[in-house]
C-alpha angles and dihedrals in degrees: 000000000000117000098242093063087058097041079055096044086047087054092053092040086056102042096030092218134088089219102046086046085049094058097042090061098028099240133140104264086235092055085051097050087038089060091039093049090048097051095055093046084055091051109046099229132078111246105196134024118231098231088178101281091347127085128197129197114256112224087249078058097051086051095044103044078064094065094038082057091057104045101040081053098051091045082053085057095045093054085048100052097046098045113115119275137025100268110107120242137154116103128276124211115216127211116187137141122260096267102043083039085054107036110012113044103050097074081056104044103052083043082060102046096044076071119025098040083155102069120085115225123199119184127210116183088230112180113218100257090063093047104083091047094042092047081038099062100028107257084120136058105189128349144197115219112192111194136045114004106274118218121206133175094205102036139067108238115184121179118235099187145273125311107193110217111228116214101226132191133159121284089251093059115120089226090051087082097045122122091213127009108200120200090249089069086066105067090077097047131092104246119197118211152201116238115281112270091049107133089225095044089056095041093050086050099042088051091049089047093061094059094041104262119133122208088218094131094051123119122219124236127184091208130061079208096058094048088054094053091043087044099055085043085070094243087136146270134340132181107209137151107286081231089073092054118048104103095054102044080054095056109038097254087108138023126199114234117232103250123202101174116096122307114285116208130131124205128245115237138191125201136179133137123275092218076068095047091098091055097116092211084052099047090056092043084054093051100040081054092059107044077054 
């Protein structure tokens, strides 16, 4: 196998089309099919299926796309480690989810980039339950989990701290003037919510489930952003990172509600593989996290 065959399989298995593949890396469209035809003759095994002008990855492709993206990773890093000077470069793919992406990451990263203008970043919104395959198969180079510890056998996993959770409403709620609000309050109460596999939105349900409430009347969003609007329109609760909120509970767009059920705070996490650990763009990411 030559890297550039792979570079070429992972293209195809990415646009899932041998002409879309052949423009991103400015090849004929025979040379593609040609590397692509020799790679599964040197393997033994066919790696996508011609569906007319569709292809499909074979099961032998899914496995191997895992590997194409390590060791193309891991080439990446070679070339890296061994360019003139001391100064890291390279690039450095970043996974995260939507709040630490928002109001977490920025400090760092133009802390980052004030000294390390070399390195290329590239960002990816990654939920957590994304994070441990993506850093797992090399699509990611680093990334921030926000919710329960997670525990992995194949990844560094280092906590960063806490993040509470505030319980917000508008300031016209009837809630918004109550000296306690138990769980059980809420149970009557619209809740709007983050996308299933978010680490506080687990955390929040899994809170509610222990005394008995049910989030059966919530309503899904796919933006933090979006639930705060429709939050301060009175359209009804939301559980989200006091991070995110800040600004609106300064300001009297949002109250926090005062909460009596059990403390609710998520941890910061940040993952990456220690294969990775001697990338030099991804030591001083790691340290600059850290400091952070």
């Amino acid at each position: 196998m030559e890297l550039r065959q792979l570079e070429t399989f992972r293209a195809v298995a990415t646009e899932l089309s041998f002409t879309r593949a052949a423009l991103a890396l400015d090849y004929a469209q025979s040379s593609v099919t040609a590397q692509i035809q020799a790679l599964e003759s040197e393997l033994g095994v066919r790696l996508f299926d011609r569906l007319g002008r569709r292809v499909a990855l074979t099961d032998a492709g899914q496995r191997l796309l895992e590997y194409a993206e390590r060791l193309l990773s891991l080439a990446e890093e070679a070339r890296t480690a061994l360019a003139d000077g001391d100064e890291p470069s390279g690039t450095l793919t970043i996974g995260a989810p939507e709040t630490i992406m928002t109001y977490r990451l920025p400090a760092v990263l133009q802390r980052f980039r004030t000294r390390f203008p070399r390195v290329r970043l590239l960002f990816r919104p990654t939920p957590n339950a994304e994070l441990q395959r993506a850093i797992g198969d090399g699509s990611l180079d680093v990334g921030f989990g926000l919710g329960e510890p997670m525990q992995s056998r194949g990844l560094a996993v280092e906590m960063l701290g806490t993040e509470p959770l505030a319980i917000v409403a508008s300031p016209e709620h009837p809630l918004a003037g109550a000296e306690r609000v138990e769980p059980q309050q809420l149970q009557r109460e619209t809740l709007l919510l983050t996308r299933p596999g978010c680490g506080y939105r687990a955390l929040f349900s899994s809170t509610l489930s222990a005394v008995g409430v049910q989030m059966a009347g919530g309503l899904d969003f796919g933006s933090v952003e979006a639930i705060k609007q429709c939050v301060a329109a009175g359209l009804g609760i939301a559980a989200l990172p006091r991070a995110a909120v800040t600004t609106e509970l300064g300001d009297g767009r949002l109250v926090e509600l005062a909460w009596a059920g059990p403390p609710l705070a998520v941890t910061r996490q940040l993952l990456w593989h220690p294969a990775k650990a001697w990338s030099a763009p991804l030591r001083a990411f790691l340290e600059i996290a850290r400091e952070n």
